[in-house]
ZAMARGU-4260 file (C-alpha; in steps of 0.2 Angstrom, whole numbers, plus 5000, padded with zeros to 4 digits):
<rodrens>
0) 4719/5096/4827 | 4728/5082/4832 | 4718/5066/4836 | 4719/5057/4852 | 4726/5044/4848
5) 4741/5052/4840 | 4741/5065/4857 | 4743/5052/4869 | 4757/5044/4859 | 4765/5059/4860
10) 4761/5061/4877 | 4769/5046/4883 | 4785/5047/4872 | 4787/5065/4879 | 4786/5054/4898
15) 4799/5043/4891 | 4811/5055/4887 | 4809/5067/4903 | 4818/5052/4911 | 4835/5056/4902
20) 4831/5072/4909 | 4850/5079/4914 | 4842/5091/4927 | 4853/5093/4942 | 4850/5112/4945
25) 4831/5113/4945 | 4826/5095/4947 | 4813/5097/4934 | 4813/5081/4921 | 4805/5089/4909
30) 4802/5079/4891 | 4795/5083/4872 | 4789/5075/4857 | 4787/5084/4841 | 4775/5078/4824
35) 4782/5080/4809 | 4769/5084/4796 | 4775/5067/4789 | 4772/5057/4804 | 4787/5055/4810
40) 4787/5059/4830 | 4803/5065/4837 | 4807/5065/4858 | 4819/5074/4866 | 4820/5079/4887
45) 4829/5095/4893 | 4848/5095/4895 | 4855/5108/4909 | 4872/5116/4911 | 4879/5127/4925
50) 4879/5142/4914 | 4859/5141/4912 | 4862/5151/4897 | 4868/5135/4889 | 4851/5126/4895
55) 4842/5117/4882 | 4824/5113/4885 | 4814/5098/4879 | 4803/5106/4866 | 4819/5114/4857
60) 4830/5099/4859 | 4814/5090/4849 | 4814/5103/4836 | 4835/5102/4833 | 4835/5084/4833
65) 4821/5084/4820 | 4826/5100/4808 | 4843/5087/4810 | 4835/5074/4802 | 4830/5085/4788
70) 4809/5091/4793 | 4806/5105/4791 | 4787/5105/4794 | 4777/5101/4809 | 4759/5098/4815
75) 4760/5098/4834 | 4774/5098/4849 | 4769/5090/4867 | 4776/5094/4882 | 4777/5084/4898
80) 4784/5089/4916 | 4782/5082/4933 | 4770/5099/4938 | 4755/5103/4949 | 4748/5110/4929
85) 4753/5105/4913 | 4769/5111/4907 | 4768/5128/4899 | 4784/5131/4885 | 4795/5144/4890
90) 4797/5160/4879 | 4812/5156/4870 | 4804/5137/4864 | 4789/5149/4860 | 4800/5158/4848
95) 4806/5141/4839 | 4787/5134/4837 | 4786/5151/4830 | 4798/5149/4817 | 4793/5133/4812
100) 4772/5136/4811 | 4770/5124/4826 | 4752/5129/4829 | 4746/5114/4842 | 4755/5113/4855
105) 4749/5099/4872 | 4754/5102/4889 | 4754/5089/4901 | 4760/5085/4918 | 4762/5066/4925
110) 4745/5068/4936 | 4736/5066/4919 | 4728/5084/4916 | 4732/5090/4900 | 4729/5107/4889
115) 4729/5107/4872 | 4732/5128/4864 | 4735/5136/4849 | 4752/5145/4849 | 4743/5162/4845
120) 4735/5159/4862 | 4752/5157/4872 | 4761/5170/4859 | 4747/5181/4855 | 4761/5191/4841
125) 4764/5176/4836 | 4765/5185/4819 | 4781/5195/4823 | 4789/5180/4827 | 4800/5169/4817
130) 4809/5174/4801 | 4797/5166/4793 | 4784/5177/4796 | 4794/5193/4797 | 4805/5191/4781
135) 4794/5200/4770 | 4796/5214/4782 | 4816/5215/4781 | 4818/5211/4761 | 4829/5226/4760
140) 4839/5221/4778 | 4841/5203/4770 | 4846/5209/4753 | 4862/5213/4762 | 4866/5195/4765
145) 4864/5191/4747 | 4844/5185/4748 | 4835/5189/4733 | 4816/5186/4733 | 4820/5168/4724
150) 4830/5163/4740 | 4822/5152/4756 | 4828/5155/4773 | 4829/5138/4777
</rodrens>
């Protein structure tokens, strides 16, 4: 587990981010920071688009920006939104954290009220997600792509 003082650094770079919100269909700034096991934090907000197909949320843009810079391996992901309860992470972020083992994951809103969970507990098959966690599974359907048991799926 995270500890606080780490959590509320995150918390506040996640505020600072939802600002560069580009929001202009649902009006929701929403902003995310992401630990690298290293340290390093990462913030990012949500970016928008008329086809919402194309809408990036906060929690992945963090990820992309830090697997960008090379991590790979992270510790927690906060999440901050301008709600009457903390910000929960939609499915698809979900399925990210998933294929990156990012297990602690805080929810805020700007009131102040926060909720720290495990990602089993907001994914509870959590284990089928990811290509991390499934490879072993599909060795025979990834043999097709020219992985060998050797090879990473990075």
């Amino acid at each position: 587990m995270i500890n606080e003082e780490i959590c509320d650094t995150m918390i506040k770079m996640a505020k600072d981010a939802r600002m560069k919100s580009y929001s202009p269909y649902s009006k929701i700034k929403v902003g995310a920071c992401i630990l690298a096991s290293d340290g390093t934090l990462y913030s990012a907000c949500n970016v928008e688009n008329g086809s919402m197909s194309l809408t990036v949320c906060a929690e992945r843009a963090a990820v992309y920006k830090a697997v960008s810079d090379g991590k790979r391996e992270f510790d927690a992901v906060a999440v901050v939104a301008d709600t009457e309860n903390p910000f929960v992470p939609c499915g698809g972020c979900l399925q990210v954290m998933a294929e990156f083992d990012i297990n602690e994951i805080v929810m805020a809103n700007l009131d102040g009220d926060i909720r720290v969970m495990q990602l089993s507990e907001l994914a509870p098959f959590v284990s089928y997600m990811g290509i991390n966690h499934v490879k072993e599974h599909y060795e025979d359907h990834f043999s097709i792509f020219g992985f060998d048991d050797e090879d990473e799926l990075l």
